[in-house]
BADOMI-376839 format. One record per residue: x, y, z of N, C-alpha, C in turn; residue number from 0. Coordinates in nm, 2 decimals. Layout:
residues N
+--------+--------+--------+--------+--------+--------+--------+--------+--------+-----+
:     nX :     nY :     nZ :    caX :    caY :    caZ :     cX :     cY :     cZ : num :
+--------+--------+--------+--------+--------+--------+--------+--------+--------+-----+
:      X :      Y :      Z :      X :      Y :      Z :      X :      Y :      Z : NUM :
...
+--------+--------+--------+--------+--------+--------+--------+--------+--------+-----+
END
This chain:
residues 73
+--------+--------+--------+--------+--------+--------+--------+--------+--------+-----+
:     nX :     nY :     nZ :    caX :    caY :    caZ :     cX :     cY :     cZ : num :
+--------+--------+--------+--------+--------+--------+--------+--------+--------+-----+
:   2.40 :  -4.61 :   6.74 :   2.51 :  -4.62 :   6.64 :   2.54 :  -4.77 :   6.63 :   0 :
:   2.55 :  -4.86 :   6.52 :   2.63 :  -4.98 :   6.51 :   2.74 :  -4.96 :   6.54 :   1 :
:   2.78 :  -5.03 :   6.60 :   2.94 :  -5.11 :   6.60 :   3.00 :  -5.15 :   6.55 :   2 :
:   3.16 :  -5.10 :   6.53 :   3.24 :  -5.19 :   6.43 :   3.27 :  -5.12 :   6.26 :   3 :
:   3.16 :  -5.03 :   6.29 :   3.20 :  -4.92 :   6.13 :   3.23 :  -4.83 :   6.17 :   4 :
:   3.24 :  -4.75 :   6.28 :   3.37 :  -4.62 :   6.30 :   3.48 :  -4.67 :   6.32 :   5 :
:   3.53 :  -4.56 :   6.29 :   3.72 :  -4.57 :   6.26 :   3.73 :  -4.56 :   6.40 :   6 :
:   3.84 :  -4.57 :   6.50 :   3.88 :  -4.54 :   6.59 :   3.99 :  -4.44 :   6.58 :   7 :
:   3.97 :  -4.33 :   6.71 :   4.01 :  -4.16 :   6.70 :   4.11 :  -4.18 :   6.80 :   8 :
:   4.21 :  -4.16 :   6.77 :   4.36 :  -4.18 :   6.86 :   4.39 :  -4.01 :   6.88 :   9 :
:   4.48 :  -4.02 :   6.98 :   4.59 :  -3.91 :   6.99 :   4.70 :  -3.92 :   6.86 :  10 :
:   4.72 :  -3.74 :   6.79 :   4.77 :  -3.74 :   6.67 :   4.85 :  -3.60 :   6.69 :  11 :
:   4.95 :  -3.63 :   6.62 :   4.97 :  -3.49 :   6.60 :   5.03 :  -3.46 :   6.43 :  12 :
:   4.98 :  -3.31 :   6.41 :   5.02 :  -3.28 :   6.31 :   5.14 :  -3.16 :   6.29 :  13 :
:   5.20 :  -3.23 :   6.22 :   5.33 :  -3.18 :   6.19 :   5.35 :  -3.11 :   6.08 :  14 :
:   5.42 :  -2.97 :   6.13 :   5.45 :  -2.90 :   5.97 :   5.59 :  -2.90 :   5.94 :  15 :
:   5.63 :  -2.85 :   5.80 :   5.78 :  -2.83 :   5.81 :   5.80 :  -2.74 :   5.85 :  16 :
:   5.76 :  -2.62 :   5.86 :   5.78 :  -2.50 :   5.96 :   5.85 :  -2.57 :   6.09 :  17 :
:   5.85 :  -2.68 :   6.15 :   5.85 :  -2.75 :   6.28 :   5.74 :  -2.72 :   6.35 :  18 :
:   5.64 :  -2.66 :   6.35 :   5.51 :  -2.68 :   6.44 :   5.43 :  -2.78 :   6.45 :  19 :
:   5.36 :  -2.82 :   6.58 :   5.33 :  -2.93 :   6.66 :   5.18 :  -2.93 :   6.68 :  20 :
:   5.10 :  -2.95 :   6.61 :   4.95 :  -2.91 :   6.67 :   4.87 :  -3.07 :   6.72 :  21 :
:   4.85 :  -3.08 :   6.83 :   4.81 :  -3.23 :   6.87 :   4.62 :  -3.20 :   6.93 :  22 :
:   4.59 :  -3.32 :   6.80 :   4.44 :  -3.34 :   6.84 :   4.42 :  -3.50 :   6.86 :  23 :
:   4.30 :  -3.50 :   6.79 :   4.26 :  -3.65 :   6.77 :   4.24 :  -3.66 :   6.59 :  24 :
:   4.28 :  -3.78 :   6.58 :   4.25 :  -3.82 :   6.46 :   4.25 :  -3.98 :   6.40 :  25 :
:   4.20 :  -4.04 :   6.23 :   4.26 :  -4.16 :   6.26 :   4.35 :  -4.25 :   6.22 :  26 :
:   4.47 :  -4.13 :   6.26 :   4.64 :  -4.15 :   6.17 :   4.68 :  -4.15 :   6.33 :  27 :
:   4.79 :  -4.18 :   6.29 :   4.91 :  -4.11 :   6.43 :   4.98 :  -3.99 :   6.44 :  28 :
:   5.00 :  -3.98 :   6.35 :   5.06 :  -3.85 :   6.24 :   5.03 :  -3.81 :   6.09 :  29 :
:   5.06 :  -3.67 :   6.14 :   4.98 :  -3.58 :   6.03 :   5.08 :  -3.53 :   5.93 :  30 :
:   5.15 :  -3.52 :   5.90 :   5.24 :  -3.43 :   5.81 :   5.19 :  -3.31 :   5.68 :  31 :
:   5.17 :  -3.18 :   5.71 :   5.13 :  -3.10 :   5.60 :   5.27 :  -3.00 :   5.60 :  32 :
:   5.25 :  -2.92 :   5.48 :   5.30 :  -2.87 :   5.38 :   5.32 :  -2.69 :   5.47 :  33 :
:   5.21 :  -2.69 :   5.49 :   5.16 :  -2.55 :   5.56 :   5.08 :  -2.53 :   5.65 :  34 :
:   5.10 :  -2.46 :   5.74 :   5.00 :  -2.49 :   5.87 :   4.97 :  -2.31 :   5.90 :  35 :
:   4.89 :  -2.32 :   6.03 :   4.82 :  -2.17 :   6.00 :   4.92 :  -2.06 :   6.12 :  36 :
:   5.04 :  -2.13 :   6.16 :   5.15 :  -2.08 :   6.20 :   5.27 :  -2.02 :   6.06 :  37 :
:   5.26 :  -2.06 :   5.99 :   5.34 :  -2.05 :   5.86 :   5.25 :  -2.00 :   5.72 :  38 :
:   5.11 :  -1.97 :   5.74 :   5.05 :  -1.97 :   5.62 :   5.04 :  -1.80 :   5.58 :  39 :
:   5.07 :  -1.70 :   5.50 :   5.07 :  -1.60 :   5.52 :   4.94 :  -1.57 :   5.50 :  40 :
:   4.84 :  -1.60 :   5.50 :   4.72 :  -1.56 :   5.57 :   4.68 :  -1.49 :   5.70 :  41 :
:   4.75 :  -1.58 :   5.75 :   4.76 :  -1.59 :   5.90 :   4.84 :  -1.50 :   5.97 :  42 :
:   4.98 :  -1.53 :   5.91 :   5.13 :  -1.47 :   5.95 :   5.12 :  -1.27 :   5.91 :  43 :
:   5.05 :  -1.30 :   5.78 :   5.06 :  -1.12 :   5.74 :   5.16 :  -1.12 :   5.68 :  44 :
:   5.28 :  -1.21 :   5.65 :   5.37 :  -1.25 :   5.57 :   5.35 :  -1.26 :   5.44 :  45 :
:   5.43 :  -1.23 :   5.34 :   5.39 :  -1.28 :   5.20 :   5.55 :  -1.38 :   5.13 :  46 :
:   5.50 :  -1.51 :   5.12 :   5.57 :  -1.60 :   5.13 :   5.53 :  -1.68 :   4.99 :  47 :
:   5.57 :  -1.68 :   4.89 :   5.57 :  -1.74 :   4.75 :   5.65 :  -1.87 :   4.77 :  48 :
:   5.56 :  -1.95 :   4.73 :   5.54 :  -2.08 :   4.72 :   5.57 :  -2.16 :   4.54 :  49 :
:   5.70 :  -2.14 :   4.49 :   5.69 :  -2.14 :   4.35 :   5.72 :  -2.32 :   4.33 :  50 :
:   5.65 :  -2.33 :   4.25 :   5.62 :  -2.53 :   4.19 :   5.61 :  -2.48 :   4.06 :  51 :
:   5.72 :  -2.53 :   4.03 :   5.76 :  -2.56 :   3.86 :   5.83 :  -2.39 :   3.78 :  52 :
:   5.86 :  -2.30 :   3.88 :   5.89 :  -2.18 :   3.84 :   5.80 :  -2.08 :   3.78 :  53 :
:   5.67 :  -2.12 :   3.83 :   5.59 :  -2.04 :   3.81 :   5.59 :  -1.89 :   3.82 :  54 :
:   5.62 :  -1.84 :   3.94 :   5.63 :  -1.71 :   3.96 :   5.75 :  -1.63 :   3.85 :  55 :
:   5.85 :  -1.74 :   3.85 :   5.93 :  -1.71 :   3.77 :   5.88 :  -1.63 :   3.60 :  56 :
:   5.82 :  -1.73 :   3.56 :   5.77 :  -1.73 :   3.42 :   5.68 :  -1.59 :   3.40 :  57 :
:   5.60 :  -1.58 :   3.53 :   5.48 :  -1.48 :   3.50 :   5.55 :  -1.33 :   3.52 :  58 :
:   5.67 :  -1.30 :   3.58 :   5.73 :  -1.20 :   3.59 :   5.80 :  -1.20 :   3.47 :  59 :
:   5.84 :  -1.29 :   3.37 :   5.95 :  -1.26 :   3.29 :   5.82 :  -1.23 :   3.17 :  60 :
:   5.73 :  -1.30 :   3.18 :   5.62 :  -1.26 :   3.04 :   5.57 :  -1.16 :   3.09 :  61 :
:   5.53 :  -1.08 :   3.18 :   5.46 :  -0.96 :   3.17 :   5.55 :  -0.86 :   3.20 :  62 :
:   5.70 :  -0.86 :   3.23 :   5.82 :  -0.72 :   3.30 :   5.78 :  -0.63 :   3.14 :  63 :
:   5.78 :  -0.67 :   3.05 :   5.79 :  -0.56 :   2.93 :   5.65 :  -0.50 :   2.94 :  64 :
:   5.57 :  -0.55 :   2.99 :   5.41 :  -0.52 :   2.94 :   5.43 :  -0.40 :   3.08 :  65 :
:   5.50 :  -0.42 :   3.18 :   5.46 :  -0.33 :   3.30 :   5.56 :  -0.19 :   3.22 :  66 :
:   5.67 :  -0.19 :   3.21 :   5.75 :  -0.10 :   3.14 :   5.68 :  -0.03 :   3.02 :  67 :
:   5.62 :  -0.10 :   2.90 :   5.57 :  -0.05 :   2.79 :   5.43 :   0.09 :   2.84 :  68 :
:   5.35 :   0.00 :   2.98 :   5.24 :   0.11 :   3.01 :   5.30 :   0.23 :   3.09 :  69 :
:   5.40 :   0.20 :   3.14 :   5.45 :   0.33 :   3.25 :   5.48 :   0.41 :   3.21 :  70 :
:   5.56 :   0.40 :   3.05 :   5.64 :   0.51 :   2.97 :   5.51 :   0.59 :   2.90 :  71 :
:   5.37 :   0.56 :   2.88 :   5.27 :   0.65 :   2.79 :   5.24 :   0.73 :   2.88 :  72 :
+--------+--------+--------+--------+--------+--------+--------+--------+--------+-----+
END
């Protein structure tokens, strides 16, 4: 291997906002993510809606008539 073109691999940890702590190597110092596989309901078996920009919002309010209109035939 040449020298001088790898990065150097430190002690890291990554941090969620759940507050979980998972410490590897990497070549940051710290990690900060969003979701980790303590919190991801994948994982959890949880079902945990993640809404950005009111998405979920919007898709419940455009299709609540369409669910009502098929139930009544």
């Amino acid at each position: 291997m040449k020298k001088g073109i790898h990065p150097n691999y430190v002690p890291a940890k990554i941090m969620c906002n759940c507050g979980s702590v998972i410490e590897t190597r990497a070549t940051k110092d710290v990690i900060r993510v969003e979701i980790c596989s303590s919190c991801h309901p994948f994982f959890t078996g949880k079902q945990k809606f993640i809404d950005s920009a009111g998405r979920i919002d919007r898709f419940q309010k455009k299709y609540a008539n369409l669910k009502t209109a098929t139930t009544k035939k």
